[in-house]
TORDOTI-78230 format. One record per residue (C-alpha): chain; z, y, x; residue number from 1. Coordinates in Angstrom, 3 decimals. Each point is the difference from the previous one (the first is absolute). Layout:
TORDOTI-78230
<r unit="A" c3="Z" c2="Y" c1="X" pos="NUM"/>
...
This chain:
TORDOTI-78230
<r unit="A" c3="107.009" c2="83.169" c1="99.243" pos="1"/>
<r unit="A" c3="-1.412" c2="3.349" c1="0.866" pos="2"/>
<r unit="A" c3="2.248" c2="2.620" c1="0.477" pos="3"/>
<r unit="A" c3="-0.731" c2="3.524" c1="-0.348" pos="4"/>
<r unit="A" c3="0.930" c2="2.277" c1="2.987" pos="5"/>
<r unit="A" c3="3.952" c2="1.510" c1="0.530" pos="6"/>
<r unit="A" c3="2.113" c2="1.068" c1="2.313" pos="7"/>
<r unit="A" c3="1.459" c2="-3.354" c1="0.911" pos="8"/>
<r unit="A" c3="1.709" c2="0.267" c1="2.934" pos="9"/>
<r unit="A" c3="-2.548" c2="-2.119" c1="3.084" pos="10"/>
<r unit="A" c3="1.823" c2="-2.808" c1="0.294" pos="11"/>
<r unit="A" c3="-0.315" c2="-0.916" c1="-4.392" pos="12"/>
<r unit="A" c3="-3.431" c2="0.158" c1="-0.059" pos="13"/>
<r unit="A" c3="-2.062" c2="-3.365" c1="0.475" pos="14"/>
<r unit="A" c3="-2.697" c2="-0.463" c1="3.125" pos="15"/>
<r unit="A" c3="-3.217" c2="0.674" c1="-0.647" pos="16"/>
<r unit="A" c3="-1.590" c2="-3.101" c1="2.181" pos="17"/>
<r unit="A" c3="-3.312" c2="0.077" c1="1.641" pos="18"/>
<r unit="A" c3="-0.376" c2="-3.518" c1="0.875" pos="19"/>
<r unit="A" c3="-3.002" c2="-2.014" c1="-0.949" pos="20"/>
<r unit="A" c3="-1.061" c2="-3.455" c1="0.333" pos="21"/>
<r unit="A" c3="-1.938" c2="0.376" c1="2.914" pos="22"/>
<r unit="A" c3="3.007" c2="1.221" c1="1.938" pos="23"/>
<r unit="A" c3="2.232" c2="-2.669" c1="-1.322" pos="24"/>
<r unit="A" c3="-2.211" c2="-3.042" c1="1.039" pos="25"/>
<r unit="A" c3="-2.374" c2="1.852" c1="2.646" pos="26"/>
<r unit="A" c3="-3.675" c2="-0.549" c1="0.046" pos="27"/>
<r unit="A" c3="0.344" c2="-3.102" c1="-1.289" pos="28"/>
<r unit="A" c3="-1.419" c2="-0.640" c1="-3.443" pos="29"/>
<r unit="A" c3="2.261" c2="-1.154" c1="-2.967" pos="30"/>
<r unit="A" c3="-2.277" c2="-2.370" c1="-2.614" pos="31"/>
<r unit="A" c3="-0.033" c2="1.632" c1="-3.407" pos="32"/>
<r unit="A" c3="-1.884" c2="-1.153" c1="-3.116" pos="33"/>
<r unit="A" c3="0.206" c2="2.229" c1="-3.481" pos="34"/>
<r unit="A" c3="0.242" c2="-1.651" c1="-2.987" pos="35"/>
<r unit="A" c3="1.547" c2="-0.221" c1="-3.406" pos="36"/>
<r unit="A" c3="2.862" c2="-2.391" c1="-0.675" pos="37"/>
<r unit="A" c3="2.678" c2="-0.465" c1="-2.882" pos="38"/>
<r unit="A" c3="3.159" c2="1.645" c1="0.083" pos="39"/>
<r unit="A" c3="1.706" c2="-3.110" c1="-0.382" pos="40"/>
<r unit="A" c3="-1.059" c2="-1.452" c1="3.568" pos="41"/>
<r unit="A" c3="1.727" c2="2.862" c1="1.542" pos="42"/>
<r unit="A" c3="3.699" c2="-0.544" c1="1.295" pos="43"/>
<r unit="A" c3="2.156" c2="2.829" c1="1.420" pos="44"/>
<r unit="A" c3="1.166" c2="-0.658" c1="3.836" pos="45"/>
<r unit="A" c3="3.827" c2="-0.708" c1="0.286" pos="46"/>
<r unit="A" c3="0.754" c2="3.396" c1="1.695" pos="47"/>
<r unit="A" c3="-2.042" c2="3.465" c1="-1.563" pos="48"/>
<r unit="A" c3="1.057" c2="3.019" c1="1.902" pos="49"/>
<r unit="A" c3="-0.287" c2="2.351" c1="-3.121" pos="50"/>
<r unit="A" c3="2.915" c2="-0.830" c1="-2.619" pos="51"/>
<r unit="A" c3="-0.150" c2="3.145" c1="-2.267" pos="52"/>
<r unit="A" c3="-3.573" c2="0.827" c1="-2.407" pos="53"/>
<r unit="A" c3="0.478" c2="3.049" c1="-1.563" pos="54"/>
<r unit="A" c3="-0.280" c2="-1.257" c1="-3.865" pos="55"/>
<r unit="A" c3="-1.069" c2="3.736" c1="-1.178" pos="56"/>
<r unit="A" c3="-3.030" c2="-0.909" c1="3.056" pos="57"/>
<r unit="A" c3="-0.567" c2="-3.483" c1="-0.788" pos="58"/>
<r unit="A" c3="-0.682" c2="0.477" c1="-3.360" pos="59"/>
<r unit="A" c3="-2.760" c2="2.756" c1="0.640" pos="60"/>
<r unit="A" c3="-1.414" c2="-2.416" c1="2.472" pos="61"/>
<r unit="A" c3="0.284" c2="-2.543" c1="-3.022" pos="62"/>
<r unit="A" c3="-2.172" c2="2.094" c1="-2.523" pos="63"/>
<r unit="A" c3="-2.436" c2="1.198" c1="2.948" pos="64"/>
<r unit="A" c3="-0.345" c2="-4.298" c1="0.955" pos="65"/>
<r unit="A" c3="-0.559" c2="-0.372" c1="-4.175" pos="66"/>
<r unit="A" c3="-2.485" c2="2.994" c1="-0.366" pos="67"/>
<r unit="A" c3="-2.107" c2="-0.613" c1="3.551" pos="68"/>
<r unit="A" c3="1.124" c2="-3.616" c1="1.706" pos="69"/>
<r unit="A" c3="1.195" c2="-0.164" c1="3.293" pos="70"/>
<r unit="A" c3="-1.922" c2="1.897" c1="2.371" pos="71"/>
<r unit="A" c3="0.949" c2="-0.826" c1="3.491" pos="72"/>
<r unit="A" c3="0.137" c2="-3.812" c1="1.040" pos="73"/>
<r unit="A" c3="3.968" c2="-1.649" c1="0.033" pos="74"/>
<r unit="A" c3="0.384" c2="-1.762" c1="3.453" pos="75"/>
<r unit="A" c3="0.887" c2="-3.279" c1="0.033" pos="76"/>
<r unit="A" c3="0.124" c2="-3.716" c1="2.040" pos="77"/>
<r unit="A" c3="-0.572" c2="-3.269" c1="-0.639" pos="78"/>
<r unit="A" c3="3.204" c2="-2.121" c1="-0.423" pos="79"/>
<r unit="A" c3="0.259" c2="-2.430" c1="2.580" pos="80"/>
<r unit="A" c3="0.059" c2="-3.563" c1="-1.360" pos="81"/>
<r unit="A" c3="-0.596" c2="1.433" c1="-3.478" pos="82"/>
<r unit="A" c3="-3.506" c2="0.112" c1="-1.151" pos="83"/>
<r unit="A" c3="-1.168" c2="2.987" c1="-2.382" pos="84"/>
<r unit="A" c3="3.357" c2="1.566" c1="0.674" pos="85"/>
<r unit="A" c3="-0.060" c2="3.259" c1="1.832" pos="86"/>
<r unit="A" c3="3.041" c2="2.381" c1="1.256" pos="87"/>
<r unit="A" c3="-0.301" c2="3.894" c1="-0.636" pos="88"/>
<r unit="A" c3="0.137" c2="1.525" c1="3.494" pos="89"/>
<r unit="A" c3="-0.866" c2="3.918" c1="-1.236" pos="90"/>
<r unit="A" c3="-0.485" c2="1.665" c1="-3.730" pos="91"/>
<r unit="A" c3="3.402" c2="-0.888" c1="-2.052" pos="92"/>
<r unit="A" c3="0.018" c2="2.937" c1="-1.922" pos="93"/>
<r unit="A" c3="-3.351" c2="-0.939" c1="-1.303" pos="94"/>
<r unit="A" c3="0.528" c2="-3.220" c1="-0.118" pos="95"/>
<r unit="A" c3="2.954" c2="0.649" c1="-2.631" pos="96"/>
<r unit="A" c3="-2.011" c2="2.570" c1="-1.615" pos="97"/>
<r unit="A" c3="-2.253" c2="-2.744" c1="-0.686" pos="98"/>
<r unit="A" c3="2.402" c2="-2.272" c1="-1.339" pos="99"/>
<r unit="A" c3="1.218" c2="2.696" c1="-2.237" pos="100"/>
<r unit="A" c3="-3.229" c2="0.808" c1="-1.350" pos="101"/>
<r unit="A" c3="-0.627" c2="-3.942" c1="-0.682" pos="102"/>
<r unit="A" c3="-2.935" c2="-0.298" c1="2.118" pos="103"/>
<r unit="A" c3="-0.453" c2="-3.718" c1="1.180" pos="104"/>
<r unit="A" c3="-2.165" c2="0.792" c1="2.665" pos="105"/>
<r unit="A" c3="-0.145" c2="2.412" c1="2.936" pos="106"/>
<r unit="A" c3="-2.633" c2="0.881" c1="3.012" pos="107"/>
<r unit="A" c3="1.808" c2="-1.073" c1="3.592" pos="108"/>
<r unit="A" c3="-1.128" c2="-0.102" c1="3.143" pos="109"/>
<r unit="A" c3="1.349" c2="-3.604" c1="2.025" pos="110"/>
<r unit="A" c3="0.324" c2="-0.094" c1="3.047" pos="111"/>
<r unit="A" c3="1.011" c2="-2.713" c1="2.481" pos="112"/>
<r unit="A" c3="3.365" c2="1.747" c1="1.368" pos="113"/>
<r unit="A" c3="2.922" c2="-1.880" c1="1.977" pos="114"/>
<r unit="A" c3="3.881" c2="1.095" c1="-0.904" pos="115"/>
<r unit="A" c3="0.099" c2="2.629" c1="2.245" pos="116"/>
<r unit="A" c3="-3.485" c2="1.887" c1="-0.610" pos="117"/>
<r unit="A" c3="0.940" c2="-0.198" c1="-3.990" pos="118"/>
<r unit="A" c3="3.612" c2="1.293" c1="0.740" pos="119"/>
<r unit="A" c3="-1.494" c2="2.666" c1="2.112" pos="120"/>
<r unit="A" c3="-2.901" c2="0.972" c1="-2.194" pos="121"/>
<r unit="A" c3="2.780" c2="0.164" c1="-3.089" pos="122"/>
<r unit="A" c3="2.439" c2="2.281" c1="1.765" pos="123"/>
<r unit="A" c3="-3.057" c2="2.669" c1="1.199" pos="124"/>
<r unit="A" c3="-1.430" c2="-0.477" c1="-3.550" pos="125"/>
<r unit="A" c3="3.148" c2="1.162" c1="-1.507" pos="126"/>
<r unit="A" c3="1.033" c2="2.666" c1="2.983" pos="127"/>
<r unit="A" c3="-3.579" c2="1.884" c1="-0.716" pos="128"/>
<r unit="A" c3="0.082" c2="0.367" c1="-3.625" pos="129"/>
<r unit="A" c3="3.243" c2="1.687" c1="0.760" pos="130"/>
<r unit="A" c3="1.417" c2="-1.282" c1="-2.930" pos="131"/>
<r unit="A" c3="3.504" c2="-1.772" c1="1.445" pos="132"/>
<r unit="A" c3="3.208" c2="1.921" c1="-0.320" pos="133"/>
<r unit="A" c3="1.702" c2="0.286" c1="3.589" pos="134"/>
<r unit="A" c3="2.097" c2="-3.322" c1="-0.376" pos="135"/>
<r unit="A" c3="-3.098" c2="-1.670" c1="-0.590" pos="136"/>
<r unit="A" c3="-2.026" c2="1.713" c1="3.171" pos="137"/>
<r unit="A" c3="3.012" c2="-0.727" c1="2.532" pos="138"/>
<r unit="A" c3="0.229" c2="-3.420" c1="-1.047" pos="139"/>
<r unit="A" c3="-3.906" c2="-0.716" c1="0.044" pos="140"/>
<r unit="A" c3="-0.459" c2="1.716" c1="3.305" pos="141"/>
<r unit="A" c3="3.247" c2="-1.904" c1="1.046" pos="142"/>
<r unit="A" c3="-2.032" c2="-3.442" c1="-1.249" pos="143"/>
<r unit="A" c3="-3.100" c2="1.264" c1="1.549" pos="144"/>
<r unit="A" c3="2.079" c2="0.543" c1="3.449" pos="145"/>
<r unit="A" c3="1.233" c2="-3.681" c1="-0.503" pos="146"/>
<r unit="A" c3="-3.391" c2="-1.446" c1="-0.862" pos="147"/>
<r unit="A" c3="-1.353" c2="1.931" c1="3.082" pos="148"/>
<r unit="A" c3="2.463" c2="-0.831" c1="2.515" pos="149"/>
<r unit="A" c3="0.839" c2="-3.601" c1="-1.366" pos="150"/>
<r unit="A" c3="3.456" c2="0.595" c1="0.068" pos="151"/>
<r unit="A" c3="2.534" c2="-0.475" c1="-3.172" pos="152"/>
<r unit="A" c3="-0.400" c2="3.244" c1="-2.244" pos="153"/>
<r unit="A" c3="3.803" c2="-0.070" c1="0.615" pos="154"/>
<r unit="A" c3="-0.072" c2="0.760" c1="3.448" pos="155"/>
<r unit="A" c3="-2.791" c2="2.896" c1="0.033" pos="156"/>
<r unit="A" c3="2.507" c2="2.758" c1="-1.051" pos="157"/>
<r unit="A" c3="2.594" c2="-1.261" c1="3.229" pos="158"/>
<r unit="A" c3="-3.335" c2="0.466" c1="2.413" pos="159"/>
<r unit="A" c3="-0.958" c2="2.568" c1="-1.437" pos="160"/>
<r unit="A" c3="3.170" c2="2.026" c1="0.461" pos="161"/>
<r unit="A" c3="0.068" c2="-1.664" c1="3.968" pos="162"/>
<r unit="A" c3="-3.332" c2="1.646" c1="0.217" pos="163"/>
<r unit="A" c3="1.591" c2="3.226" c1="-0.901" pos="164"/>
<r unit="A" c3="2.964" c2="-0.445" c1="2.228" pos="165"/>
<r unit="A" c3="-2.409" c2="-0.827" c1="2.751" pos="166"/>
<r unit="A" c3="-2.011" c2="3.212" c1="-0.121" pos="167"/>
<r unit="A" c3="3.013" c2="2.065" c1="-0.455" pos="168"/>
<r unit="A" c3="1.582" c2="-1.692" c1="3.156" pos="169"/>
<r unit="A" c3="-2.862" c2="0.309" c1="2.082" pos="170"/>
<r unit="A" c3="0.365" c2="-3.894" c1="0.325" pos="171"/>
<r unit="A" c3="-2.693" c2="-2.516" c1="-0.052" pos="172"/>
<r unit="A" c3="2.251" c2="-2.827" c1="-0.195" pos="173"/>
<r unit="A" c3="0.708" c2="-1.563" c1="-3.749" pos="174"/>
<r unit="A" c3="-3.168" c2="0.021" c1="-1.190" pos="175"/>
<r unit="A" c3="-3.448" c2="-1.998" c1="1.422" pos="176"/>
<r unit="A" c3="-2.833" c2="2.679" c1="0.213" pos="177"/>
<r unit="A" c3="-1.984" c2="-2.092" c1="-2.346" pos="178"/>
<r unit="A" c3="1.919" c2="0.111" c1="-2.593" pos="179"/>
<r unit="A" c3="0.542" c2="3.601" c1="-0.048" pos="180"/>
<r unit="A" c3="-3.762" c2="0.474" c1="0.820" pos="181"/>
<r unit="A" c3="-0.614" c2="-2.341" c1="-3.654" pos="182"/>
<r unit="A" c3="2.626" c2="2.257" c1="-1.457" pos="183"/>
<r unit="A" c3="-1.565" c2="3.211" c1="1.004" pos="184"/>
<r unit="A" c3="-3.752" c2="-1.069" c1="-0.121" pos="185"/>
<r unit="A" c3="0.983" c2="-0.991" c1="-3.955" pos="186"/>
<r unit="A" c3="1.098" c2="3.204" c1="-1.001" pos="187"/>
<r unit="A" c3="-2.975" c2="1.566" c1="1.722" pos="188"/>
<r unit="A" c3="-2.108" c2="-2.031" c1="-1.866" pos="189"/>
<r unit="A" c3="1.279" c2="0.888" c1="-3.387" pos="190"/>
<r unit="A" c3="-0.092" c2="3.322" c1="1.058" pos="191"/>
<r unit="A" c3="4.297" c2="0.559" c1="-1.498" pos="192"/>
<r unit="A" c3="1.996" c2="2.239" c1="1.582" pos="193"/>
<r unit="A" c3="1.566" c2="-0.924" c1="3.490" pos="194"/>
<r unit="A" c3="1.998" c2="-2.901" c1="0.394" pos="195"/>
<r unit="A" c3="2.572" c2="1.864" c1="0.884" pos="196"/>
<r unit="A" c3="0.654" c2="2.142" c1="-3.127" pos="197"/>
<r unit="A" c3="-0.498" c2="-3.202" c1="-1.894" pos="198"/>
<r unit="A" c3="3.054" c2="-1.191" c1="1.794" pos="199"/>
<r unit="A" c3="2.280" c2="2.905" c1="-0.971" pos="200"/>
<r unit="A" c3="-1.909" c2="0.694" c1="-3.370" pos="201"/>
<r unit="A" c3="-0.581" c2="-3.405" c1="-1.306" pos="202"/>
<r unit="A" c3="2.043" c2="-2.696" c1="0.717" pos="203"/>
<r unit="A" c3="3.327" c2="1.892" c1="-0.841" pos="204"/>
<r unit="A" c3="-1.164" c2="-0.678" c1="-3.777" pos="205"/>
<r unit="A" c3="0.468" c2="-3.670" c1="0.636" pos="206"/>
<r unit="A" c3="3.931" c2="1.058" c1="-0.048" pos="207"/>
<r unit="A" c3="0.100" c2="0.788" c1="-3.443" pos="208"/>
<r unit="A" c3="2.515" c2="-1.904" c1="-1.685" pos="209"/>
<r unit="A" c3="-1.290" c2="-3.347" c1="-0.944" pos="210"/>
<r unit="A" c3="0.001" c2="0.317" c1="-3.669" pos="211"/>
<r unit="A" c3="-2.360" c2="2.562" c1="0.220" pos="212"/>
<r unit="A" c3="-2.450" c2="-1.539" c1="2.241" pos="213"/>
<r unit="A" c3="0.174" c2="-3.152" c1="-2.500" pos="214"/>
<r unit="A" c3="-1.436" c2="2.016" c1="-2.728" pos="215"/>
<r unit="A" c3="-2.778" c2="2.138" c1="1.943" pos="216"/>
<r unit="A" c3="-1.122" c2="-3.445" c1="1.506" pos="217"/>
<r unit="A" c3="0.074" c2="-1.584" c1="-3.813" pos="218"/>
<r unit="A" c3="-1.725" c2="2.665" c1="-1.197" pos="219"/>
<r unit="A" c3="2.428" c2="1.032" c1="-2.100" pos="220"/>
<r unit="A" c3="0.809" c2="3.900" c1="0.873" pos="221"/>
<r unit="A" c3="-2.543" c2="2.657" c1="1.541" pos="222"/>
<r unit="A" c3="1.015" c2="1.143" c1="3.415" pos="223"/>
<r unit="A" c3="1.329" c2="3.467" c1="-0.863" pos="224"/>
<r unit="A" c3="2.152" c2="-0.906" c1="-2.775" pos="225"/>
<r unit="A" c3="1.330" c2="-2.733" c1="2.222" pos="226"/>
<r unit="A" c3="0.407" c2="2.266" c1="2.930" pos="227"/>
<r unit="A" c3="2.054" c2="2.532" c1="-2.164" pos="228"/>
<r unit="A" c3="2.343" c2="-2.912" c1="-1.683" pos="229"/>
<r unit="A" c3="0.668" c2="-1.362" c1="3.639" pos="230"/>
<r unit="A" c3="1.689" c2="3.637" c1="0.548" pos="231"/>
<r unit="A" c3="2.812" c2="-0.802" c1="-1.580" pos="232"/>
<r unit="A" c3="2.728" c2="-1.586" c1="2.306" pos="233"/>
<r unit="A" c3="2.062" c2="-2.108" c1="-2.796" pos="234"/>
<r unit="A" c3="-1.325" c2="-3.112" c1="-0.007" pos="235"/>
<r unit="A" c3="1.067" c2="-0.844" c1="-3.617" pos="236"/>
<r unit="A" c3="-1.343" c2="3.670" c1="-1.352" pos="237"/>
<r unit="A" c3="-3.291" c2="-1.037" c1="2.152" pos="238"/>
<r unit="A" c3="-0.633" c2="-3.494" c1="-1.745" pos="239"/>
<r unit="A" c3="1.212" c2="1.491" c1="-3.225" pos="240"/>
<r unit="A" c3="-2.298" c2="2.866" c1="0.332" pos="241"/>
<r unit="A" c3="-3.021" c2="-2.392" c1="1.437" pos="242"/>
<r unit="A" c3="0.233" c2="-2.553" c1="-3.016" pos="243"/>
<r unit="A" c3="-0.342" c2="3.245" c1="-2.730" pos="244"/>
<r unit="A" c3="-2.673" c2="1.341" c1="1.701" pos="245"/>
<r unit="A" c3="-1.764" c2="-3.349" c1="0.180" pos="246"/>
<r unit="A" c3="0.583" c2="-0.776" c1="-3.768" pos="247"/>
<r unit="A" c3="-0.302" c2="2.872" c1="-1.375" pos="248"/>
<r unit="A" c3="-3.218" c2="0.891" c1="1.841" pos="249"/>
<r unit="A" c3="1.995" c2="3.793" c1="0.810" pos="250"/>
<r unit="A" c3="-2.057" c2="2.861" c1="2.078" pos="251"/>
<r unit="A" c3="0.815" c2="1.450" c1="2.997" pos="252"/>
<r unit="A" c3="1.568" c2="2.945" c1="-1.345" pos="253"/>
<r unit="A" c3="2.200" c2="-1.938" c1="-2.542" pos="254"/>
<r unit="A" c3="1.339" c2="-1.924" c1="3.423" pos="255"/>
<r unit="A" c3="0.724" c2="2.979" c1="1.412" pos="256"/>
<r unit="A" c3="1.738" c2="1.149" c1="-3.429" pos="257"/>
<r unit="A" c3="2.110" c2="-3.020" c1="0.420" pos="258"/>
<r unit="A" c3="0.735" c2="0.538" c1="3.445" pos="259"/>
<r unit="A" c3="0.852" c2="3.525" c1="-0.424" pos="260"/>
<r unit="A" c3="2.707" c2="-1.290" c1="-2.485" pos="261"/>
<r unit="A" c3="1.782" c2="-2.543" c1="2.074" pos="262"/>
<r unit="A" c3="-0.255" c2="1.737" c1="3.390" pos="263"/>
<r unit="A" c3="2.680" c2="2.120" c1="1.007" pos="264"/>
<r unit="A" c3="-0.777" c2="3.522" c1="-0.125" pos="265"/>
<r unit="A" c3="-0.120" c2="1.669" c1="3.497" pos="266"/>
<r unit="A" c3="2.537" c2="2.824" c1="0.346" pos="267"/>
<r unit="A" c3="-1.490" c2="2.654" c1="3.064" pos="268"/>
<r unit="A" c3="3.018" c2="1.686" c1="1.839" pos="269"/>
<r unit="A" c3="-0.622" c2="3.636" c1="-0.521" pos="270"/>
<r unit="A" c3="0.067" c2="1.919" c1="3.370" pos="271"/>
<r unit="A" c3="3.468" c2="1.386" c1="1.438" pos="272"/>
<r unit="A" c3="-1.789" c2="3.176" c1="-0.373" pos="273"/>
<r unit="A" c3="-0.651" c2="-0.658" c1="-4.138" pos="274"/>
<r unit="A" c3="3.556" c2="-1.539" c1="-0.039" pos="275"/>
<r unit="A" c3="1.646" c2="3.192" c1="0.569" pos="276"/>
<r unit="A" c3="-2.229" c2="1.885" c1="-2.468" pos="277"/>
<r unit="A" c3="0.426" c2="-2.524" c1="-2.607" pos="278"/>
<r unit="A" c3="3.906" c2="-0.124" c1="0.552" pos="279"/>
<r unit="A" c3="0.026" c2="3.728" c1="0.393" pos="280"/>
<r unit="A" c3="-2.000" c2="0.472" c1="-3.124" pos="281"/>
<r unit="A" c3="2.403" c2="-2.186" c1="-2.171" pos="282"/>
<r unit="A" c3="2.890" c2="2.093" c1="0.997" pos="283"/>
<r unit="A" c3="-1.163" c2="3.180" c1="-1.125" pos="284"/>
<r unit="A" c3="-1.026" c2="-1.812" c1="-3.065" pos="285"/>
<r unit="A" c3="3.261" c2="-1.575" c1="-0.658" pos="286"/>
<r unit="A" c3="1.975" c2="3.222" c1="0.529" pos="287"/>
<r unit="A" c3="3.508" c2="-2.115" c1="0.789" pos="288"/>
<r unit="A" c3="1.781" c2="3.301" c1="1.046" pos="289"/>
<r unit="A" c3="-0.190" c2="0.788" c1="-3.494" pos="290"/>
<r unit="A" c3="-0.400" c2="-2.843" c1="-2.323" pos="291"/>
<r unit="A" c3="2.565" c2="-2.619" c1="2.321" pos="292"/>
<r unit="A" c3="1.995" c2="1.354" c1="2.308" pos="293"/>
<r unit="A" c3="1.732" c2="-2.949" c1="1.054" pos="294"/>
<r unit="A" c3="-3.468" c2="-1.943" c1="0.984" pos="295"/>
<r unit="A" c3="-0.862" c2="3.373" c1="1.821" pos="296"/>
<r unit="A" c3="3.010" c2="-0.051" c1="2.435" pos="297"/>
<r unit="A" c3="-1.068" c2="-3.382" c1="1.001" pos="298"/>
<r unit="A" c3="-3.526" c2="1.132" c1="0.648" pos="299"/>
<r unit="A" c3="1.572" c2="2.823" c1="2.295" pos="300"/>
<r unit="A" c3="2.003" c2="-2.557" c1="1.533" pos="301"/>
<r unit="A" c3="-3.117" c2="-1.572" c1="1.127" pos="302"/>
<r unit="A" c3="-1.744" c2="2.922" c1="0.867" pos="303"/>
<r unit="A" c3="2.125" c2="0.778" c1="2.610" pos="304"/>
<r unit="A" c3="-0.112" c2="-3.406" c1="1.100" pos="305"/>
<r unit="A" c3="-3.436" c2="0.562" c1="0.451" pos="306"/>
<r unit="A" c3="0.675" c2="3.362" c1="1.595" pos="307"/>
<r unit="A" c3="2.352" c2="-1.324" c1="2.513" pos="308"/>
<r unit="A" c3="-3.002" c2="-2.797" c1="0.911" pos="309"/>
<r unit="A" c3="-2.212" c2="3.020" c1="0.721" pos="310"/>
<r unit="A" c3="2.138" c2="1.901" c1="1.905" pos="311"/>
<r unit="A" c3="0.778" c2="-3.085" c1="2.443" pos="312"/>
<r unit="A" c3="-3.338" c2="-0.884" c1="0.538" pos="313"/>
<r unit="A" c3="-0.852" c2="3.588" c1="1.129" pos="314"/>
């Protein structure tokens, strides 16, 4: 989804890759043929790293697919074992746009790709039409990582953070220098920020309380109205709070309504300075010498309390 420009802080906005094919897979040339095929022989892969489409987008992509067709090629790869069936590798936004608009037929390009290249050409597809919310990014670049590195996507985040510790001690120990070259050399390729800042900026968001990551990754919630729910620290009030927003399809600002409502208000301490005016202020106001006497003797009492404070620490 294109979004227009803010003043998101760095670390919320998406990468913009610069990655290409050629720098994925080298020199070497990937076969491609163009073609038309039905919808129907097209099957999603197991694992998409976009979850959320815009609706308010989709649809406009919907009546643009009805009024002019589809105008750039879907990517996809023949199914192993399964002839006439292809997998969609890049192009799910049009590809649902097309099913929306009941085409039965849509222009691809096939190409002959093994796991990896179509997991790798899927995650830079989706990282330059910098159209993932930050959950999404940190967990594609996180696949990417693991796809790169053929390691478990579990472990990336624990080498990462060795890689980290290893620069910041000076140390050359933990990690093998070709795995942090692969590390590095990726994010140079997709031209994000360093790996560094992805490190501090990114991966904290994986932290997130669980039910909130369930319903960015189910597509369920956009990313800012799920960041701003996970700021409230009662669990119940959170899942309450999530489950009305989801149903009831609220806006940001209505979340924040709600939130303002069941946070507790915070009370600033006025400075020792304002104290004194504000207590001095209320006892010319109340006038006790005149209007209670009794309450005013007590107030002298303490006064010279206060007094006798001043005078000792002199």
């Amino acid at each position: 989804m294109t979004r227009q420009p803010s003043s998101r802080r760095k670390s919320d906005k998406p990468y913009k890759s610069q990655a290409n094919l050629d720098v994925l897979f080298g020199e070497e040339e990937v076969p491609t043929s163009s073609q038309t095929v039905k919808l129907d022989a097209i099957v999603l892969p197991e694992r998409q790293p976009r979850r959320y489409f815009d609706p308010q987008k989709l649809e406009q992509l919907t009546k643009s697919v009805k009024a002019y067709g589809i105008l750039e090629n879907l990517l996809i790869r023949p199914v192993q074992g399964q002839e006439g069936l292809y997998e969609l590798v890049a192009g799910e936004r049009r590809y649902r746009a097309a099913q929306a608009a009941g085409l039965t037929e849509v222009p691809v390009a096939i190409r002959q790709l093994t796991d990896e290249q179509a997991i790798q050409i899927s995650l830079v597809e989706n990282l330059q039409r910098e159209d993932l919310n930050p959950l999404e990014e940190t967990e594609a670049i996180l696949q990417l990582l693991a796809s790169r590195l053929k390691i478990a996507e579990s472990d990336v985040s624990s080498l990462l953070y060795r890689m980290l510790n290893d620069i910041q001690r000076m140390t050359n120990n933990v990690i093998s220098q070709p795995e942090a070259e692969t590390v590095k050399q990726m994010f140079a390729e997709l031209g994000l920020m360093e790996w560094e800042s992805f490190i501090n900026n990114r991966l904290p968001l994986l932290r997130l309380p669980e039910e909130i990551l369930e319903a960015l990754r189910s597509g369920q919630i956009e990313y800012t109205k799920a960041k701003a729910i996970a700021s409230l620290k009662d669990e119940q009030q959170r899942k309450e709070l999530l489950a009305h927003a989801i149903q009831e399809s609220l806006s940001l600002s209505q979340i924040r309504e709600r939130l303002n409502s069941v946070q507790p208000k915070k009370v600033s301490s006025p400075s020792p300075q304002s104290h004194i005016q504000i207590i001095s202020r209320r006892l010319n106001q109340a006038k006790l010498w005149d209007k209670d006497p009794k309450k005013w003797k007590q107030v002298q009492g303490w006064l010279q309390k206060i007094e006798k404070l001043l005078e000792e620490g002199q």
